[in-house]
C-alpha positions as CSV (number, residue, x, y, z in Angstrom):
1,X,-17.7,30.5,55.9
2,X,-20.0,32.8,57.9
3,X,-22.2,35.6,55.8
4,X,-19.9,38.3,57.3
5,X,-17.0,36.6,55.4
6,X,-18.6,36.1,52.1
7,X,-20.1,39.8,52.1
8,X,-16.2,41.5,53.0
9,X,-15.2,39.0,49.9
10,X,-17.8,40.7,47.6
11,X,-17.5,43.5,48.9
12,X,-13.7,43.5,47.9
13,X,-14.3,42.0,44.7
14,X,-12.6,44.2,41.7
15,X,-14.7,46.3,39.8
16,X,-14.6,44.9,36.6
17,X,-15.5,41.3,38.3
18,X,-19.1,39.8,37.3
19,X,-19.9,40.3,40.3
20,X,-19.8,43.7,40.7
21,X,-21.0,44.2,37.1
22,X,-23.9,42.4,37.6
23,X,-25.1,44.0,41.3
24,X,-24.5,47.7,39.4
25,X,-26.4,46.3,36.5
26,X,-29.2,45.1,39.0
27,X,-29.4,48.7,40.6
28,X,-32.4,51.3,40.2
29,X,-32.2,54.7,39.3
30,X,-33.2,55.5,42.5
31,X,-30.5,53.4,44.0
32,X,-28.0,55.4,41.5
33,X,-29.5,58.8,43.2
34,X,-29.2,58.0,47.0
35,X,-25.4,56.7,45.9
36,X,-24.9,60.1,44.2
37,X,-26.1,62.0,47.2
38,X,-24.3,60.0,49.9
39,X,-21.6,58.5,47.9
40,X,-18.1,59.5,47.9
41,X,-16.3,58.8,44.3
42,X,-13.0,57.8,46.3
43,X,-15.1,55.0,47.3
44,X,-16.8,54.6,43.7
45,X,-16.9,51.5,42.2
46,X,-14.0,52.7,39.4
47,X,-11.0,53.7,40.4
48,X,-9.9,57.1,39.6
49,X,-7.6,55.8,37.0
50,X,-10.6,54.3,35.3
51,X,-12.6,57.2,35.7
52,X,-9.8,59.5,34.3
53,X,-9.4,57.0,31.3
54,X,-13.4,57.2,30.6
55,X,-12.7,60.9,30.5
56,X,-9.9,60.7,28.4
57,X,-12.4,58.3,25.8
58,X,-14.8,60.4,25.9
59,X,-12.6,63.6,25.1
60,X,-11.1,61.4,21.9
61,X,-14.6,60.5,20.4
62,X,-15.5,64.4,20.8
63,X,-12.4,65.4,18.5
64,X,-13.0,62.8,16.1
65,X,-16.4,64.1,15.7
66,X,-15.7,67.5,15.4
67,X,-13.0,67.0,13.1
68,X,-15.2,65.0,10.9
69,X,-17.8,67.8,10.9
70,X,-15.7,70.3,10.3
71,X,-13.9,68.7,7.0
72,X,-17.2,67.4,5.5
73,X,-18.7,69.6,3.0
74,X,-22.3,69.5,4.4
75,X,-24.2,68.0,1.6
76,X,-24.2,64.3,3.1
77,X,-24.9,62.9,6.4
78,X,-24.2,65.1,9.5
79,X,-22.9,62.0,12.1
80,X,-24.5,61.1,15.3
81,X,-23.0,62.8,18.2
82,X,-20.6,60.5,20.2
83,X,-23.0,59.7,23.7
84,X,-20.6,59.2,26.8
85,X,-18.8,55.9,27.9
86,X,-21.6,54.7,30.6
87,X,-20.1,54.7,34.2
88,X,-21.4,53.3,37.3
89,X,-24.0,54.9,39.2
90,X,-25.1,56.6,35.8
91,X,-27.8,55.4,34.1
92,X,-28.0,56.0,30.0
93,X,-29.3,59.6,28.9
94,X,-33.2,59.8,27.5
95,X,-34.2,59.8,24.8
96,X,-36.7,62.9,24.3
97,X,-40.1,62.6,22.8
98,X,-41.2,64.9,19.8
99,X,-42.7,67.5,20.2
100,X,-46.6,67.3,19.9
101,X,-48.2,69.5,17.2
102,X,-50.7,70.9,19.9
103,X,-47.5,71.8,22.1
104,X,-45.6,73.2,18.8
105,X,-48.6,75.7,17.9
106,X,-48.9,76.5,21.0
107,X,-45.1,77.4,21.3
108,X,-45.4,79.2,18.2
109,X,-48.1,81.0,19.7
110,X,-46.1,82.2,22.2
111,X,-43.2,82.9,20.0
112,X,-45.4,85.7,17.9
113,X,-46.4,87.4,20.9
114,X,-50.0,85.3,21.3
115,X,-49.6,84.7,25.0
116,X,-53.1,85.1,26.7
């Protein structure tokens, strides 16, 4: 087998194969962003039925969650907000830091009209 052959096999490996899981597992963010750029999604990794079905899950955990919020009576614990089924090509969402208490005085500053 010559390395032509064996890269049009992976190459036309499914999606879901361990393969391709692994080598979008094993890219960088930066990878991710010069896909995004130059990419075309007809040519994505998931097909658009699998996209459309991520959708569709995502769109589910959303209603559960506001229907659980909306029947609870607010005295016990609010749930977490349902974070989005991962796809290719997007890596997961960060985490933000707290807020420093130099930062929130100086916001509050600000705020109050203190700007100088």
């Amino acid at each position: 087998m010559t390395w032509r052959q064996l890269r049009v096999l992976i190459q036309h490996l499914p999606p879901e194969s361990a393969t391709m899981t692994a080598l979008r597992n094993a890219m960088t963010s930066e990878d991710y962003e010069q896909q995004a750029r130059s990419g075309r999604p007809e040519e994505g990794r998931w097909s658009m039925t699998e996209q459309l079905l991520a959708g569709i899950t995502d769109s589910l955990h959303q209603l559960e969650y506001i229907l659980v919020v909306a029947n609870s009576d607010g005295k016990g614990r609010k749930p977490k907000r349902p974070e989005p089924m991962r796809r290719p090509g997007v890596g997961p969402s960060k985490q933000r830091e707290p807020m420093s208490e130099q930062a929130a005085e100086r916001l509050f500053q600000l705020i109050n009209g203190g700007a100088a």
